[in-house]
BAFI-3210 file (N, C-alpha, C; in Angstrom, 3 decimals, decimal comma, padded with zeros to 6 digits):
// residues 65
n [1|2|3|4|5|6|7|8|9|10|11|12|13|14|15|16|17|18|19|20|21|22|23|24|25|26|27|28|29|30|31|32|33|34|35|36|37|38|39|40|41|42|43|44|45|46|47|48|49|50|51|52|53|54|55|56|57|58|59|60|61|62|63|64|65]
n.u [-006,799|-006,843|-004,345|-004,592|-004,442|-002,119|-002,971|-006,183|-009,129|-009,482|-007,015|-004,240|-000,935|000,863|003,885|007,319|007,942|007,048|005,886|008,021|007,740|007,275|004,599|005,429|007,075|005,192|003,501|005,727|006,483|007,095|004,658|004,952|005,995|004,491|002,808|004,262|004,433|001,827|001,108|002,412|001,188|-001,086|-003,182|-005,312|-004,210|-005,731|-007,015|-005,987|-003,075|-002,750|-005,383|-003,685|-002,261|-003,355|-004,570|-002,517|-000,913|-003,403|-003,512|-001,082|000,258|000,391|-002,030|-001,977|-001,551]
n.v [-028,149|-025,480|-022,542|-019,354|-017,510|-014,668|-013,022|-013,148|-011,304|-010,254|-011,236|-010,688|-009,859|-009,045|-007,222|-007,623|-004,899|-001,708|000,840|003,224|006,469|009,299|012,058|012,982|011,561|010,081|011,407|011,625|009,545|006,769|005,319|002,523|001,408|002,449|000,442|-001,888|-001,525|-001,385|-004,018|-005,484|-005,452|-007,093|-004,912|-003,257|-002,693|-001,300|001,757|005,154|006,754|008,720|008,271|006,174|007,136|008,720|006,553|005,357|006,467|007,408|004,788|004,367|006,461|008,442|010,802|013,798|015,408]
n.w [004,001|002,794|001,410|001,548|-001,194|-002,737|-004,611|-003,948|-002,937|000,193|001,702|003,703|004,310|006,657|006,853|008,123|008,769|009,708|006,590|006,438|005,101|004,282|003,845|001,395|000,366|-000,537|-002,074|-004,227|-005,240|-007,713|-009,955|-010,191|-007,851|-005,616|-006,366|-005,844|-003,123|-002,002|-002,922|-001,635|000,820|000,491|-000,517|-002,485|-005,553|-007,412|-009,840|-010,348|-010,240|-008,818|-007,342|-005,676|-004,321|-002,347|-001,506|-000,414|001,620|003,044|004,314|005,643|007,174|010,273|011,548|012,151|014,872]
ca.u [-007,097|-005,774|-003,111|-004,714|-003,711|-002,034|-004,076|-007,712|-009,741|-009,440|-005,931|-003,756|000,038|001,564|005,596|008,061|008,617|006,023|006,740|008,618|007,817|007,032|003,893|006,385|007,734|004,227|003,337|006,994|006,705|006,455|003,446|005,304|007,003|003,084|001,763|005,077|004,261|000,528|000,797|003,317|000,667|-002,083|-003,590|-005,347|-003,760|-006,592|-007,242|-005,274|-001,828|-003,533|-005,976|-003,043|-001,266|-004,162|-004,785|-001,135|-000,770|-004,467|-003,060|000,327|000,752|-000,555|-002,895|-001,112|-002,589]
ca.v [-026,731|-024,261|-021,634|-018,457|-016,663|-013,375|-012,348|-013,641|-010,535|-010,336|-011,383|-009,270|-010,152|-008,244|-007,153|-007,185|-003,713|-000,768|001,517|004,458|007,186|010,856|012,491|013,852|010,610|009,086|012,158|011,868|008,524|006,708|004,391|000,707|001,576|002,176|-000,713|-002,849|-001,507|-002,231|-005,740|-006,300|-005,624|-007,014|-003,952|-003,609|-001,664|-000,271|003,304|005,922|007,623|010,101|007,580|005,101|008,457|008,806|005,395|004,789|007,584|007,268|003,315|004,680|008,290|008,478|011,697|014,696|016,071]
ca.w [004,070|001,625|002,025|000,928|-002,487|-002,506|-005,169|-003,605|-002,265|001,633|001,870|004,382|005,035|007,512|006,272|009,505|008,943|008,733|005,433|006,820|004,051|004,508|002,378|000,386|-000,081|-001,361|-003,277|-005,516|-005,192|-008,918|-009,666|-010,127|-006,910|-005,121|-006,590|-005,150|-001,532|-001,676|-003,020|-000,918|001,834|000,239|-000,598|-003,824|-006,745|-008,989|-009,829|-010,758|-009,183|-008,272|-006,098|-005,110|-003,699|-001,555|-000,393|000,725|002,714|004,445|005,085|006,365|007,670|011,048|011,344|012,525|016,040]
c.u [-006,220|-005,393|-004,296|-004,231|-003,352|-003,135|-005,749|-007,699|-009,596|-008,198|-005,269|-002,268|001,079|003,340|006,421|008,552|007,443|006,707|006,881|008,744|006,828|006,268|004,561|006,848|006,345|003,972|004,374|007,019|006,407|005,496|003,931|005,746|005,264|002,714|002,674|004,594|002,936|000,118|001,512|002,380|-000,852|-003,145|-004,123|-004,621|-004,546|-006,833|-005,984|-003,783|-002,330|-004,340|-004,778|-002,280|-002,169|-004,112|-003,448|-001,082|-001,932|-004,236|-001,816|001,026|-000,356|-001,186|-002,069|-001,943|-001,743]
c.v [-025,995|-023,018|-020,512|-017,630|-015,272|-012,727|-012,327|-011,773|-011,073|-011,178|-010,137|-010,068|-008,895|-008,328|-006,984|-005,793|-002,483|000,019|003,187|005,838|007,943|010,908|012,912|012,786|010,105|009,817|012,265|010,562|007,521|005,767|003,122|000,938|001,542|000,769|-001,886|-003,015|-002,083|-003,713|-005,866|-006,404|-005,957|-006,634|-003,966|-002,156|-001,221|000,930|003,506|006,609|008,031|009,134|006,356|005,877|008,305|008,146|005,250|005,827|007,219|006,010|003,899|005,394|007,869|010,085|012,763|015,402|017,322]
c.w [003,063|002,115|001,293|-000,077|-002,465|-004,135|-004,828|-002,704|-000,647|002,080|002,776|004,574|005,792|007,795|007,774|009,531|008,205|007,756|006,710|005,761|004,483|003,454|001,387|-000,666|-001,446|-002,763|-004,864|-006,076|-006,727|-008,790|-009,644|-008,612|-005,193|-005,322|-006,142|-003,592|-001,233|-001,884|-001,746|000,984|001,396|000,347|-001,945|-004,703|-007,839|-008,692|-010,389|-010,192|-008,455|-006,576|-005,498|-004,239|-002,788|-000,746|000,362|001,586|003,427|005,158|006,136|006,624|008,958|011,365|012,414|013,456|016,284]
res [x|x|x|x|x|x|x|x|x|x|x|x|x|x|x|x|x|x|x|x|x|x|x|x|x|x|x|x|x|x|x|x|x|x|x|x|x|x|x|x|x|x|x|x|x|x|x|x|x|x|x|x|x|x|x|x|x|x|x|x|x|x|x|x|x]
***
């Protein structure tokens, strides 16, 4: 059986520690520094700042009631 590739589509590894970062955080946040957190949850990294700002936060802000 084969181990799954962190680069293969539909990969997920789950980090012992959720990311703890405020919108503020994501929004200042620079782009190598995005694209570390989302690999690191095999997440994909294409698009723009602009859309990687987005996605991390809708992955990891929980919705403000």
């Amino acid at each position: 059986m084969e181990s799954p590739q962190k680069n293969s589509v539909g990969f997920f590894q789950m980090p012992l520690h959720y990311p703890r970062y405020t919108q503020k955080d994501y929004q200042d946040m620079p782009e190598w520094k995005l694209d570390q957190l989302l690999k690191e949850y095999g997440l994909p990294t294409h698009g723009d700042l602009a859309y990687k700002r987005e996605f991390a936060m809708g992955a990891f802000l929980w919705p403000k009631s």
